[in-house]
N, CA and C of each residue as an Amber inpcrd file, in Angstrom:
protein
   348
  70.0760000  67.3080000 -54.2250000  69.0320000  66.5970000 -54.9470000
  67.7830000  66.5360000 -54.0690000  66.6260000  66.9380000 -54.4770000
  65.2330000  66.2820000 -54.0960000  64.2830000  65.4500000 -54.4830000
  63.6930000  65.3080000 -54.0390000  62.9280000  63.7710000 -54.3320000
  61.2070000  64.4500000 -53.9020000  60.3170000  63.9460000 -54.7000000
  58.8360000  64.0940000 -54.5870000  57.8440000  63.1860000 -54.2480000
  57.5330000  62.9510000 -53.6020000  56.6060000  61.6500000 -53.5520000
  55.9020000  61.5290000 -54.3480000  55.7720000  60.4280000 -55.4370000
  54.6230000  60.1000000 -56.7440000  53.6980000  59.1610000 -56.5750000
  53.1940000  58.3600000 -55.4690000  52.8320000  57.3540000 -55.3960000
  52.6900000  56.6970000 -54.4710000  51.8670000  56.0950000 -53.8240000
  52.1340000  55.0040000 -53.3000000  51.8370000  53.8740000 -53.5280000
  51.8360000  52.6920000 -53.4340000  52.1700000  51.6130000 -54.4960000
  52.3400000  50.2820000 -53.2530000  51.4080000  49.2800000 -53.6470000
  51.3540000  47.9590000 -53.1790000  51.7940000  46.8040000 -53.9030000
  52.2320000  45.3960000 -53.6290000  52.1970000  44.6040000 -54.1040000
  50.7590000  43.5470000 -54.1110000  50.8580000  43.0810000 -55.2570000
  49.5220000  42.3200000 -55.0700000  49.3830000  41.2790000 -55.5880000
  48.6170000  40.4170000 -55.8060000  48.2700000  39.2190000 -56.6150000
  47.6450000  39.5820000 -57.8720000  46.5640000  40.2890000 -57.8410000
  45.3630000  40.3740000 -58.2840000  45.0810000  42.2070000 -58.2130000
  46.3830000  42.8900000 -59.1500000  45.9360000  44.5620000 -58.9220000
  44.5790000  44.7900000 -59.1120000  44.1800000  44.2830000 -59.9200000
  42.4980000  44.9480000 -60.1430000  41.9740000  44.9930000 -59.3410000
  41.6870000  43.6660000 -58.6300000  40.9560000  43.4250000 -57.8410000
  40.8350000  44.3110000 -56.3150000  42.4140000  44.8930000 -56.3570000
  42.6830000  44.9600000 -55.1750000  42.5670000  46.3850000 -55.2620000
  42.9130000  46.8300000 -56.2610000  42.2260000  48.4430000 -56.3970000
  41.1480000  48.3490000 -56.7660000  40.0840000  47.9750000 -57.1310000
  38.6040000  48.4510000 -57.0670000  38.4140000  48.1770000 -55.5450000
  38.8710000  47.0570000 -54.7990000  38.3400000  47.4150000 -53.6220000
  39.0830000  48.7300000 -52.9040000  39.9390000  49.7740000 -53.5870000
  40.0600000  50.4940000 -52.8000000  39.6860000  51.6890000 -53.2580000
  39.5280000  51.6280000 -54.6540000  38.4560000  52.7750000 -54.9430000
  37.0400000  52.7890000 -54.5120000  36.4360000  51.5120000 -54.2300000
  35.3620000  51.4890000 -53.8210000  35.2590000  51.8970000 -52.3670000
  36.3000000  51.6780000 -51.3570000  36.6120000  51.6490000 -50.1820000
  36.5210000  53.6520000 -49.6980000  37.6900000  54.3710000 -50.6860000
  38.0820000  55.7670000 -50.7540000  36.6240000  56.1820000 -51.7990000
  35.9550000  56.0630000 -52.1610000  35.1550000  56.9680000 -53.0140000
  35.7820000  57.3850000 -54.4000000  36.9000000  56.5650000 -54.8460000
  37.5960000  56.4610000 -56.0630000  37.0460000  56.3460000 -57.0690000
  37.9020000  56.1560000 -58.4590000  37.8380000  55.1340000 -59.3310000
  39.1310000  54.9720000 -59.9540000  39.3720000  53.2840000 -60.6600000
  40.1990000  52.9350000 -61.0360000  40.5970000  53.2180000 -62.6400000
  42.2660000  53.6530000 -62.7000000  42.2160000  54.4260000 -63.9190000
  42.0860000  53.0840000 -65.0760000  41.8730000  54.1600000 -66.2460000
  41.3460000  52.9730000 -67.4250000  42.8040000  52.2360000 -67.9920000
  42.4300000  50.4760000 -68.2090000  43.1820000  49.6290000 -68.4020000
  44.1140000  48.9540000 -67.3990000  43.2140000  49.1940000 -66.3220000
  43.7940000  48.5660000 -64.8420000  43.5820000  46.8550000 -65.4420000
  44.8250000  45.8450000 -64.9450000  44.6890000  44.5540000 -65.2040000
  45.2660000  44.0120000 -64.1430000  44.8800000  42.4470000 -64.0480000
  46.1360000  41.6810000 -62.7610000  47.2270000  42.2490000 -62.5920000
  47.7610000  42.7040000 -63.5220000  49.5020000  43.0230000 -63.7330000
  49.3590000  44.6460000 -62.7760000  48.7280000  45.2840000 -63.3320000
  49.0580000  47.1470000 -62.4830000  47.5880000  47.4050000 -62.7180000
  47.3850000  48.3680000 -62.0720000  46.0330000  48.9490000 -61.7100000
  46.5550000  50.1890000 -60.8050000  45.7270000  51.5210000 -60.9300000
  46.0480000  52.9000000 -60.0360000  44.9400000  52.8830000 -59.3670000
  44.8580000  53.2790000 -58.2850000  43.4220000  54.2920000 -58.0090000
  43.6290000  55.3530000 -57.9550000  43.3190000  56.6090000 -58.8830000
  42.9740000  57.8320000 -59.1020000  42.4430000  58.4700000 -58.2790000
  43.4800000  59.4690000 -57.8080000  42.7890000  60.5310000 -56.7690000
  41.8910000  61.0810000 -56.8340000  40.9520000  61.8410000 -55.8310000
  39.6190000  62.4950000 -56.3640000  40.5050000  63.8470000 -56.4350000
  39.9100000  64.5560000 -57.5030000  40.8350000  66.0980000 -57.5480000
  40.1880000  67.1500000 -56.7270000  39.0020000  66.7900000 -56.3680000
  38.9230000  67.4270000 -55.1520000  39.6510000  67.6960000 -53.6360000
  40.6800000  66.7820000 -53.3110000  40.9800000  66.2840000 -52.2100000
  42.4430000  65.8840000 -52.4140000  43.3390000  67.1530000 -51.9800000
  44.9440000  66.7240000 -52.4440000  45.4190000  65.3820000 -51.8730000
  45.3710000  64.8410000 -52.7650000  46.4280000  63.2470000 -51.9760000
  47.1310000  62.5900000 -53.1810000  47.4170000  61.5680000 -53.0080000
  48.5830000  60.6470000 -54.2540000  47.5560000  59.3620000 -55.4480000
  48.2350000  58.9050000 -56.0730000  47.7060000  58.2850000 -56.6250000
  48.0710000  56.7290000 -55.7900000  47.1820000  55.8260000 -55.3760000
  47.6000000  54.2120000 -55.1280000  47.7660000  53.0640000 -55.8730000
  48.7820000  52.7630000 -56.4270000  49.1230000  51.7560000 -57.0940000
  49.4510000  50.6650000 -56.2770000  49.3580000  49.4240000 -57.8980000
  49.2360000  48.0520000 -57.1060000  50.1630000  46.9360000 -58.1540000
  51.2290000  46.6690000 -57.8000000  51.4350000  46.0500000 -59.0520000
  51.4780000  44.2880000 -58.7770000  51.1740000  43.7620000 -59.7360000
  51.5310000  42.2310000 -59.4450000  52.8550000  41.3680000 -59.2590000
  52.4410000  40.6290000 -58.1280000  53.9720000  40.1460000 -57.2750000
  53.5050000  38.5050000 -57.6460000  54.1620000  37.4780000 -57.7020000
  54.6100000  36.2460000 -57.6550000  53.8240000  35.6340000 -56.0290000
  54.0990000  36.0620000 -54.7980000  53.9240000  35.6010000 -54.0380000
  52.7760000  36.2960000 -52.7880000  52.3500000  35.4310000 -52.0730000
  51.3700000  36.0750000 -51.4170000  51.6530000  37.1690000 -50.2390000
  51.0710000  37.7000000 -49.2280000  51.2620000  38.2040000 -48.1440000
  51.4800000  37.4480000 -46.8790000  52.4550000  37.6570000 -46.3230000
  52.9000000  36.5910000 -45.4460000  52.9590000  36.9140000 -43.9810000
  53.4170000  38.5610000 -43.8190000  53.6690000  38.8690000 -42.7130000
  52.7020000  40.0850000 -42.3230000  53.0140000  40.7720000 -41.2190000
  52.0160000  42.1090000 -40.6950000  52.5670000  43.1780000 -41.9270000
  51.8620000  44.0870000 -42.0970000  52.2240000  45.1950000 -42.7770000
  53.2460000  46.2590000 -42.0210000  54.1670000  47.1560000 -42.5180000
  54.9340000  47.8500000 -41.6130000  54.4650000  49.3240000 -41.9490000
  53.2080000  49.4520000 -42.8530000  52.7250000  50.7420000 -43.0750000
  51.5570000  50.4090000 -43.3490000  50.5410000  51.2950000 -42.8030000
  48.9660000  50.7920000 -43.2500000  48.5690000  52.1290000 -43.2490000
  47.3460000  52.3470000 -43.8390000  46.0120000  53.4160000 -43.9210000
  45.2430000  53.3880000 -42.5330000  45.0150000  54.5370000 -42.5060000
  44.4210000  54.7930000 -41.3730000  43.3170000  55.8920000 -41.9480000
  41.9860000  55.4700000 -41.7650000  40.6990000  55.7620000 -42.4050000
  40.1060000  56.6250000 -40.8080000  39.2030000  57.2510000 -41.1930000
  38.5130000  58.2260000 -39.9580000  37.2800000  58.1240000 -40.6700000
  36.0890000  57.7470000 -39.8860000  34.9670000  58.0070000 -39.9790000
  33.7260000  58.1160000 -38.5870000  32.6550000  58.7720000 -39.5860000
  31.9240000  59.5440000 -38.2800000  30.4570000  58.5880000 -38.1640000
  30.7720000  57.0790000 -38.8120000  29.5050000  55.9990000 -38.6660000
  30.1300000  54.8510000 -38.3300000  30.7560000  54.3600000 -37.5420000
  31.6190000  53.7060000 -37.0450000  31.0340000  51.8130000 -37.4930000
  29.9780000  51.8250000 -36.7540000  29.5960000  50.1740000 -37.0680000
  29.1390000  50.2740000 -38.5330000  28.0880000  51.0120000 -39.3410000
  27.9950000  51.0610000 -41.0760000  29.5700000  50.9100000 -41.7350000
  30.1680000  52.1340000 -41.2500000  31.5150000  51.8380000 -42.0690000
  32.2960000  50.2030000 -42.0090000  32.1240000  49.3910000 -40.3380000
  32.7870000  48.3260000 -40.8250000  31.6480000  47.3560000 -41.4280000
  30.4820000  47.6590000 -41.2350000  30.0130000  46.5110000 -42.5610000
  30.0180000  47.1320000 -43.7840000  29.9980000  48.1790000 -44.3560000
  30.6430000  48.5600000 -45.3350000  31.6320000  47.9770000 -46.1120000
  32.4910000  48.1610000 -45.1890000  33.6410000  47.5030000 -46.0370000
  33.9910000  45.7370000 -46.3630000  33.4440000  45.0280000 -44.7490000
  33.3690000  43.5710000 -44.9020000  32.3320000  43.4720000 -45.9180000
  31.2420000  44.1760000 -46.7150000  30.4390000  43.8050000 -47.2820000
  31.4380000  44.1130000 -49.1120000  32.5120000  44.4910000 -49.0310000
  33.3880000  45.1700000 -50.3010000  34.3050000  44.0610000 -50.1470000
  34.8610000  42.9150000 -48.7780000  35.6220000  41.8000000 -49.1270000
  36.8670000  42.0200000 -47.8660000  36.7990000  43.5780000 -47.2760000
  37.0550000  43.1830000 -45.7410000  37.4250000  42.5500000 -44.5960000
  38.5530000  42.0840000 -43.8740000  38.0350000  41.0190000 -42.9110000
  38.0220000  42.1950000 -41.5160000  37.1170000  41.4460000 -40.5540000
  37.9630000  42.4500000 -39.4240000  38.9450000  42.0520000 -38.7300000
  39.9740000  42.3660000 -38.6690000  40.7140000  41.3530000 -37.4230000
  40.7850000  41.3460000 -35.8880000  40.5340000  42.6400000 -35.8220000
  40.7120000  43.4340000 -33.9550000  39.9020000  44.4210000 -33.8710000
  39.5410000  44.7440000 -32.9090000  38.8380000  45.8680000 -32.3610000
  39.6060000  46.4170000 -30.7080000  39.1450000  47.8380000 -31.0650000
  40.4340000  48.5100000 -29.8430000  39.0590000  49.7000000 -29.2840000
  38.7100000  49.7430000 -28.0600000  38.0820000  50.7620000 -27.6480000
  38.0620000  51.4870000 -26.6550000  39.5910000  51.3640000 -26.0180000
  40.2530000  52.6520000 -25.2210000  41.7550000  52.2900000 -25.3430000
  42.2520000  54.1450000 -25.5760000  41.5050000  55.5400000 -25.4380000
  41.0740000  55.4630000 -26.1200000  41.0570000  54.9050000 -27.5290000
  40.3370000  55.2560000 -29.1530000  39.0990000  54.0060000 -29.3440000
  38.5540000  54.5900000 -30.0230000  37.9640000  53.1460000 -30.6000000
  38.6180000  53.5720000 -32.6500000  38.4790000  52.5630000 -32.4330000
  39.1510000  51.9670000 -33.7340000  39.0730000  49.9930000 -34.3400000
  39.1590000  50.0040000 -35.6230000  39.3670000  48.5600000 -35.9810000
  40.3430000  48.2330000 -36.9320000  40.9690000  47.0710000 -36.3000000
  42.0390000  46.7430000 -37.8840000  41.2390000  45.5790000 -38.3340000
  41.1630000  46.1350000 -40.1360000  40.5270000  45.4440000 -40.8990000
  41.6870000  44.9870000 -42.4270000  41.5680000  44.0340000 -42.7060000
  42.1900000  43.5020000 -43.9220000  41.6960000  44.0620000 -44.9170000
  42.1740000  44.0240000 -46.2300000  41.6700000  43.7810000 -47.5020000
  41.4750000  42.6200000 -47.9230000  40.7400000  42.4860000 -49.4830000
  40.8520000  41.0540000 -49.5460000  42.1850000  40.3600000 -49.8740000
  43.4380000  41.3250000 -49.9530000  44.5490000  40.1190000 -50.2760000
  45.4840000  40.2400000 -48.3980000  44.7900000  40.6600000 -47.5600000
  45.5110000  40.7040000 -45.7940000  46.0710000  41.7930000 -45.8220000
  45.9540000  43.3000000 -46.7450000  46.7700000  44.1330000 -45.8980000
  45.8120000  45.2760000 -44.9520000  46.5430000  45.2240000 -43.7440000
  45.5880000  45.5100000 -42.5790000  45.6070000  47.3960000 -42.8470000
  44.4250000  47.6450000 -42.2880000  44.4960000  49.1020000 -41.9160000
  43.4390000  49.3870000 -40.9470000  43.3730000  50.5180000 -40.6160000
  42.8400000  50.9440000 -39.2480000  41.4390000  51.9910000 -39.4160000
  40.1000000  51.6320000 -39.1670000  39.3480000  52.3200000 -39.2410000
  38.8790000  53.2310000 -37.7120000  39.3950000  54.2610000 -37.8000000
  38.8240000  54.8060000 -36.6060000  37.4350000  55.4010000 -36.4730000
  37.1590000  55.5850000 -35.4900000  35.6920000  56.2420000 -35.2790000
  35.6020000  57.7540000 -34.5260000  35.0190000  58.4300000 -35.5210000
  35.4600000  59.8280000 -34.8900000  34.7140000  60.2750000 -33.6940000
């Protein structure tokens, strides 16, 4: 038997919310009839990758994440007000060997913006 990867897929409070900030985040958009309950963000078909789903959970985020996104960009301080300006938090900053930042979303799940 094999198996395909279809997805990747969050829990959330608030799917909408939490996928427009990540279509807005990726250069996305969110597919039509996204609600609290499920919401996708739609891959660009330019650019092979998965679709990100979000579905609605009962309870909040409590602990560290055990898988996060890891973003690369080549404007390092724009990109993090960028994103704190989309709902963002920053939490850390790391600048050897790498520079890089872990930043939240707005419901705490962390990911890593590096600077190329």
């Amino acid at each position: 038997m094999s198996n395909a990867l279809f997805a990747i897929t969050f829990d959330a409070r608030d799917a909408k919310a939490v996928a427009t900030f990540w279509a807005e985040t990726l250069g996305r958009t969110v597919a039509d009839g996204a609600t609290e309950a499920a919401a996708t963000v739609v891959p660009d078909p330019a650019v092979p990758s998965l679709p990100i789903g979000f579905r609605q959970v009962p309870e909040d985020k409590t602990v560290k994440n055990r898988m996060h996104f890891d973003l690369v960009t080549g404007d390092f301080d724009a990109e993090v007000a960028r994103l704190t300006r989309l709902g963002a938090k920053k939490v850390n900053e790391v600048t050897d060997p790498f520079h890089y930042a872990t930043l939240a979303d707005p419901e705490g799940n962390e990911f890593d913006l590096i600077a190329r």
